[in-house]
N, C-alpha and C positions, 0 to 999 in steps of 0.2 A: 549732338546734331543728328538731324533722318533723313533720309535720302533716298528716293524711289526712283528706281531704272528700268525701263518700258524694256525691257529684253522679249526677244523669240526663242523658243527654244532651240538649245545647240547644247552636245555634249562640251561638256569644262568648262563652259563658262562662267558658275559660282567659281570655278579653282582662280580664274584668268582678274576675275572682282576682287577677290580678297587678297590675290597677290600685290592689287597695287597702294593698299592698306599695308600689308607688309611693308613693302618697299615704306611706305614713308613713315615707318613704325608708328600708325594708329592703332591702338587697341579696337576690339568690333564688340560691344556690348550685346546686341543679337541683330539676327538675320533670320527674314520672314520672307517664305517662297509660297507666291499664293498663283491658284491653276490658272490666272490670267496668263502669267510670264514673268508679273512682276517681280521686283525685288528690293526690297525692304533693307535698308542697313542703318545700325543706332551706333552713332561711335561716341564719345565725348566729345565735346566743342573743339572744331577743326580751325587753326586759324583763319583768316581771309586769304591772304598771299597764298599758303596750302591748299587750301579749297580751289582756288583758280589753276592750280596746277594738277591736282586730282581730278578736277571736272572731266576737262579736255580728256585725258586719258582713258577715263571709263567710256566716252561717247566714243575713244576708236578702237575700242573691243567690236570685233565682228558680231553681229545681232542683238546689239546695245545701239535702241535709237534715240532715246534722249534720259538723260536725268535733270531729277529737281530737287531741291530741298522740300520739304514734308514737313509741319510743324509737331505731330505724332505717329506709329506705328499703329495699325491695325489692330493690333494686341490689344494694345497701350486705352485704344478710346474702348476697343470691346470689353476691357475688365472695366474702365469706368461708367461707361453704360449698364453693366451689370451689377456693378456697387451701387450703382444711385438709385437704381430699381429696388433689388433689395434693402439696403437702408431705407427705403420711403416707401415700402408695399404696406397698403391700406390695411392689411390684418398681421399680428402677432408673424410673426416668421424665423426658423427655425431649421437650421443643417447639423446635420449628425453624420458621423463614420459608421464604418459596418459593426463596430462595439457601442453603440448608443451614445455614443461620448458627441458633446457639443461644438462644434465647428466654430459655427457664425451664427449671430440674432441681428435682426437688424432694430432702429432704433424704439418700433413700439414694445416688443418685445422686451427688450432690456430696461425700458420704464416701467414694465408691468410687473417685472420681480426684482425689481429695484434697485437692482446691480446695475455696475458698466458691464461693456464686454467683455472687457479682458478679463475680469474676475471670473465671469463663468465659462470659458472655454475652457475644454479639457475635461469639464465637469458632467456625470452621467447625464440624463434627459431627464429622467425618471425622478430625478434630485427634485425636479419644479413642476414635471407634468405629470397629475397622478389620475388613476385611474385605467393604466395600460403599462403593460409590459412589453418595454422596444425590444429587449435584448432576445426575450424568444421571441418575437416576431421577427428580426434580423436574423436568427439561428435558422429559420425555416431552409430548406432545400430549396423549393421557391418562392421569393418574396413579393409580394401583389398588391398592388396599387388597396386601398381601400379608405374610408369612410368610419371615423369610430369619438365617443364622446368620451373626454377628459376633461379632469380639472386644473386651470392654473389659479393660486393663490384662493381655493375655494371658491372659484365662480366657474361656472358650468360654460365649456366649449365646445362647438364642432370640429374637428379635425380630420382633414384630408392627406393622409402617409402616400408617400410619392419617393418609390425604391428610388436610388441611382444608379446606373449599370453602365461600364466602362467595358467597350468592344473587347474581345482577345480572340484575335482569327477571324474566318468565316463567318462563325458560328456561335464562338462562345462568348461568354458575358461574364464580367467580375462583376459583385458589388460593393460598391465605392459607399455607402451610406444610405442617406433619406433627407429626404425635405418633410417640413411640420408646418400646415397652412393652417392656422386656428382663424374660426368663426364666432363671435360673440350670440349671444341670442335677439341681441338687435340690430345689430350689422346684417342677421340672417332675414329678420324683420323688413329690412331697409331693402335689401335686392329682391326680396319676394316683392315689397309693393311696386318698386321701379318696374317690376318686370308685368306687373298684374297693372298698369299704370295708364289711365286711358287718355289716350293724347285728343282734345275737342274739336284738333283741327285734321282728323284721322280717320278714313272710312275701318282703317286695320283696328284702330282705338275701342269700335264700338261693340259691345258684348253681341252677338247672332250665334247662340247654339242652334234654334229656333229653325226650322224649313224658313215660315212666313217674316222673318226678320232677314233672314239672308237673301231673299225673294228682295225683302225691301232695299237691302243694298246693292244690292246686283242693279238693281233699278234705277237708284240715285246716284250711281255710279256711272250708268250713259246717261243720264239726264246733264249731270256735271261737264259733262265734254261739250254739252251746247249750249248756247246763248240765249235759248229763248227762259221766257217766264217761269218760273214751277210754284206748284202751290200745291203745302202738305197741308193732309187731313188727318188729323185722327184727338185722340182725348187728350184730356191735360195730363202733364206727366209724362208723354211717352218718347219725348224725345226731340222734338221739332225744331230745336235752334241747335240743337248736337250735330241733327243731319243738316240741318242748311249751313252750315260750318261747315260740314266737310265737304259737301257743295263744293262751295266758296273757292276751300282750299285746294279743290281736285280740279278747279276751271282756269281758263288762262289769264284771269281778275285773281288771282290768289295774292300777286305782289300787293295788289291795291287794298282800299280798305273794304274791311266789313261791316257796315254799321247796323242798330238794331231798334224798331221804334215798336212799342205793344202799344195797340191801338187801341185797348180798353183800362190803359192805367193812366189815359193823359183825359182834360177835357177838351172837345172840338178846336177851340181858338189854339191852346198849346199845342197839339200836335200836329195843327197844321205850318207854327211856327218851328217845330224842331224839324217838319218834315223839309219845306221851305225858305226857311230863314225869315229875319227880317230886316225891310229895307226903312231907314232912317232920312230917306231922303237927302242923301249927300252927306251926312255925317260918318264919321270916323270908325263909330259906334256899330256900324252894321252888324247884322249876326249871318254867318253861313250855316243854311239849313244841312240838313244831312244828305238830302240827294247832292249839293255842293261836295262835302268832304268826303262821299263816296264816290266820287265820278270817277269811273274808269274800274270800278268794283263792285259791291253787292250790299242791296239793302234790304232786310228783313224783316217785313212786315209782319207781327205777332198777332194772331186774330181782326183781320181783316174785315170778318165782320161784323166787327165794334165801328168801323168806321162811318162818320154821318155822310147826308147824299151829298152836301157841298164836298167834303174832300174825296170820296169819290171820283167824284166830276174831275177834282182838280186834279187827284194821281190817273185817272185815263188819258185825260191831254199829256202829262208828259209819259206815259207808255208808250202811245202814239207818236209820237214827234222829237220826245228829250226836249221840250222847252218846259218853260214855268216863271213862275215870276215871285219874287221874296211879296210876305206879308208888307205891304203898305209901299210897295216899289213897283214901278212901270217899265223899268226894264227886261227883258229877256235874258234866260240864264240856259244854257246848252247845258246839257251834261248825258255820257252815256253811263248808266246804270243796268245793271241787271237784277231786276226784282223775283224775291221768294216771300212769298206769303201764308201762313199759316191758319189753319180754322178748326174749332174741335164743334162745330156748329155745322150742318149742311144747307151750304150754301146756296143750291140749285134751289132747297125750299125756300130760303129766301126771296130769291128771285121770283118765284111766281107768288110770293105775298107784297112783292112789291119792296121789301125790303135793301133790297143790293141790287145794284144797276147790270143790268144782263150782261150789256156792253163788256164790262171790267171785268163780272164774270169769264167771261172766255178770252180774253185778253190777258189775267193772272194766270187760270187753268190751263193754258198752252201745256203744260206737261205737268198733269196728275200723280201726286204719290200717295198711297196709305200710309197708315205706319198703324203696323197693329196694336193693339192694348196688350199689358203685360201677360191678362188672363188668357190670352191666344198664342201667347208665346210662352207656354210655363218651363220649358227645358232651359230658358232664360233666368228662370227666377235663382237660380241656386249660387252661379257662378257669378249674379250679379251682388245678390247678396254676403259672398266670400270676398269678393271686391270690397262693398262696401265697409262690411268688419275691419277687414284688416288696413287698409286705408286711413277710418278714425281712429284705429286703434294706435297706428304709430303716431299720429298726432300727441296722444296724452301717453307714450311709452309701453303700450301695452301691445304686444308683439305677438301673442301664441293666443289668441282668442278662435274658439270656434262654437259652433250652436251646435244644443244635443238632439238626439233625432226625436223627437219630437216636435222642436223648436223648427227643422229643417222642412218636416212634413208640413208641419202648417203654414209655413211662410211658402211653399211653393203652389200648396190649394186655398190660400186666401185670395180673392175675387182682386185685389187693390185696386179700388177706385180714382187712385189716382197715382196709378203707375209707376212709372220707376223712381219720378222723386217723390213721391209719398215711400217708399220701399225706403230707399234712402236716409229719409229724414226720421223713419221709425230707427233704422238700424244705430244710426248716429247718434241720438237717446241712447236707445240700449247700453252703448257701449259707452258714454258719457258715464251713466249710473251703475253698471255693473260692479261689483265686489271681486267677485272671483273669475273665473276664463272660460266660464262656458254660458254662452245664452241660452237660456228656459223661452217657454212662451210667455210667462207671468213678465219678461220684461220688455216684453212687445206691447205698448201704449196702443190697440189697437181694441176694438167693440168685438164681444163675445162673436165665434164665428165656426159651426162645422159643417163639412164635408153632406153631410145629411140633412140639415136644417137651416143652414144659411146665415144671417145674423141674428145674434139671438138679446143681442143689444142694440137699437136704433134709432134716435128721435126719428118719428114719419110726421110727416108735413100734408094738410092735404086728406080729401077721402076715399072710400074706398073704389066708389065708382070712376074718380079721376087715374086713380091707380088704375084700376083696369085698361081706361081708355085708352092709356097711356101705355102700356104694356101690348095694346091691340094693334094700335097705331104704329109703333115700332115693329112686331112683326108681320105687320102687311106690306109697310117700304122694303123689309129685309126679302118678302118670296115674291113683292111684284117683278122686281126684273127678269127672275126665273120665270113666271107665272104671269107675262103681262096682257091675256083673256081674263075677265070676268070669269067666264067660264072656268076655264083652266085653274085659277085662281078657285074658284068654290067647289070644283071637284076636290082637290088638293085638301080643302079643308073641311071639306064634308057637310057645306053650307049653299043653300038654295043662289042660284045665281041674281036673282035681285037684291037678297042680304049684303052680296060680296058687294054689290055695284053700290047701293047708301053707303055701304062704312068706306069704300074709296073716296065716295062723294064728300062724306062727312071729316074726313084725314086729310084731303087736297089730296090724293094720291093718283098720278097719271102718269103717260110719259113725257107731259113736260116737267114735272116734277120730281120723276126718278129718273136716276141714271142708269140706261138699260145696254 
């Protein structure tokens, strides 16, 4: 029987407790005095009629306010909290005295050298872990924590030595043994990637060594806090449903759903019905479109524009209003949504080719975000591609893979045209085919490529004058906003101001067409 008495403290009051144990000759198995006041007593099984007559008398001890019966001792549940931990800690585990000699393993341990316990207690360390000498590491004057690689049963471990040291005085310190935490080289595998481990619905998840990357998060980070529309631009690959993810999950729509429709993998009629639903006219059968099962969260429009002018029309009415109506149904449907839209296209040129309704335009772009290419962010490329490695690698067991410098140099000055998941889906090969544990370039499935001369493998489409135009065209939109005079613009370039003003003329190139 346990029994806890709320005491204050008073001199003799254990003596005045345990006297009334005397008196009705109980034996006291232990007594546990903890800095509350409390007081802890283990006797064997008291009878009932005993007990009623014990109670009463401890509660009229002077500053004894109440006792209870207890079903354990404070001790009692701390040694079993500390047995189940150890018996059941995730790695090999391992106590020793200040002579090397074996304490306690708990149960991976003891299946790994294929003994019970009890056969190996008493037994040196050294017997089963080789590779280190405990005995003078415990002989040292002082003993320190450290980090060192042994073998149990010929397979190669990390182990972290972890002194024990029992107070004496002030000051001084016995030691009492060591604790032995072993690490397999795939378990070490397993916490490096948990920990390298990018969560999709996480602004903290997404790799930004990059100034221009962490610009961009910084950015989609207050965008996230409001309600209105956002629409990312930038190339394929670079990320745009990761960030409208984290969007999502950083806004106060994060409980609700997120759904996701790419506007250039469906044809017109179908994604107007997954966008919409469709209505059956009274049947059973209905379908709920996606703005339906996203209402009250977030819908992810993937290249927007892919979209034709009829859906269009039909996603700016419910921007405007939250109504809509299912394919083939005359009903009206409510829903509030908050739309993100994505374009690796620029859209403003659209807009003045007539292509994309101006209207929606500036109704998605409420809140503008870049997202730069990987080539702009190259202090990115290294820690993404460590990621990546190691990621596939534990997939097929392969744990200690890394690329040689070489391999490292050129993966962070190749151009990748299609950014982090072209980067990705190269590395994931690699490491699919790999023999050995270190990536070369030769296993990068990628068109000849250097620093000097650019691709030196490429099917080209196409002539040479289009090429040009095409290269022209692109850097006149890149300095007009800087440069938006004619003038100013042909000084810049060293070209007569009538030249500058045809090739504008010739590009569409103005400020309704650049973003200044």
């Amino acid at each position: 029987m346990r029994l806890e008495l709320f005491c204050r403290n008073r001199v003799g009051i254990l003596q005045e407790i345990t006297a009334i144990f005397v008196e009705h000759n109980i034996d006291l198995v232990g007594i546990e005095l903890h800095q509350s006041g409390h007081v802890f007593i283990n006797t064997p099984n008291i009878d009932f009629v005993e007990l009623q007559q014990i109670m009463p008398q401890l509660r009229l001890i002077d500053a004894v306010d109440d006792v209870k019966t207890i079903p354990f001792m404070p001790s009692e549940r701390e040694k079993n909290e500390f047995e189940t931990l150890l018996k059941h800690f995730p790695d090999p585990f391992i106590s020793i005295n200040a002579k090397g000699q074996i304490r306690m393993l708990n149960n991976l341990s003891s299946s790994m050298v294929g003994n019970r316990e009890n056969a190996l207690v008493g037994e040196q360390v050294n017997s089963i872990l080789k590779g280190f000498n405990f005995n003078k590491w415990l002989d040292h004057h002082e003993v320190l924590a450290q980090t060192i690689r042994l073998k149990l049963h010929n397979e190669d471990f990390v182990a972290d030595l972890m002194p024990i040291h029992v107070s004496e005085g002030d000051n001084d310190h016995v030691l009492a043994g060591a604790i032995v935490i072993l690490k397999s080289e795939s378990r070490l595998g397993q916490q490096v990637s948990a920990l390298k481990q990018i969560d999709d619905n996480n602004f903290a998840g997404i790799q930004a060594t990059s100034g221009a990357m962490r610009k961009a998060i910084r950015e989609a980070r207050r965008m996230a806090l409001s309600d209105s529309s956002i629409l990312l631009s930038g190339e394929t690959g670079t990320g745009k449903e990761l960030l409208a993810r984290a969007c999502h999950a950083a806004s106060e729509r994060a409980e609700h759903a997120f759904m996701t429709l790419s506007c250039a993998a469906l044809p017109d009629d179908s994604a107007e019905t997954e966008l919409f639903g469709l209505g059956l006219r009274g049947e059973a059968s209905s379908k709920k479109g996606l703005f339906e099962l996203a209402n009250g969260g977030t819908i992810f429009l993937d290249e927007v524009s892919e979209m034709s002018p009829k859906l269009q029309t039909k996603l700016l009415r419910v921007i405007q209003d939250g109504h809509f109506r299912r394919v083939d149904d005359e009903q009206e449907i409510n829903v509030n949504v908050r739309i993100i839209g994505s374009t690796k296209r620029d859209l403003l040129q659209l807009v003045s080719q007539g292509l994309f309704r101006e209207d929606l335009y500036y109704r998605l772009n409420v809140l503008g975000l870049s997202i730069p290419s990987l080539r702009e962010r190259r202090s990115d490329i290294i820690p993404l591609a460590e990621y990546f490695i190691a990621k596939s690698g534990l997939k097929i067991g392969a744990t200690n893979l890394s690329m040689s410098d070489d391999c490292r140099e050129f993966i962070e000055y190749y151009p990748w045209p299609g950014n982090v998941r072209q980067l990705e889906n190269v590395l994931i090969r690699a490491v699919s085919l790999i023999e050995g544990q270190v990536i070369a370039i030769e296993h990068l499935e990628l068109p000849a490529y250097t620093r000097e001369h650019g691709y030196l493998e490429q099917d080209f489409e196409g002539t040479l004058d289009e090429a040009v135009k095409k290269y022209e065209a692109d850097l006149l939109r890149k300095l007009y906003p800087a440069y938006p005079s004619t003038r100013q613009l042909a000084k810049k370039l060293g070209l007569s101001h009538t030249a500058i003003a045809n090739k504008l003329r010739e590009y569409d190139i103005s400020k309704k067409t650049v973003k200044i």
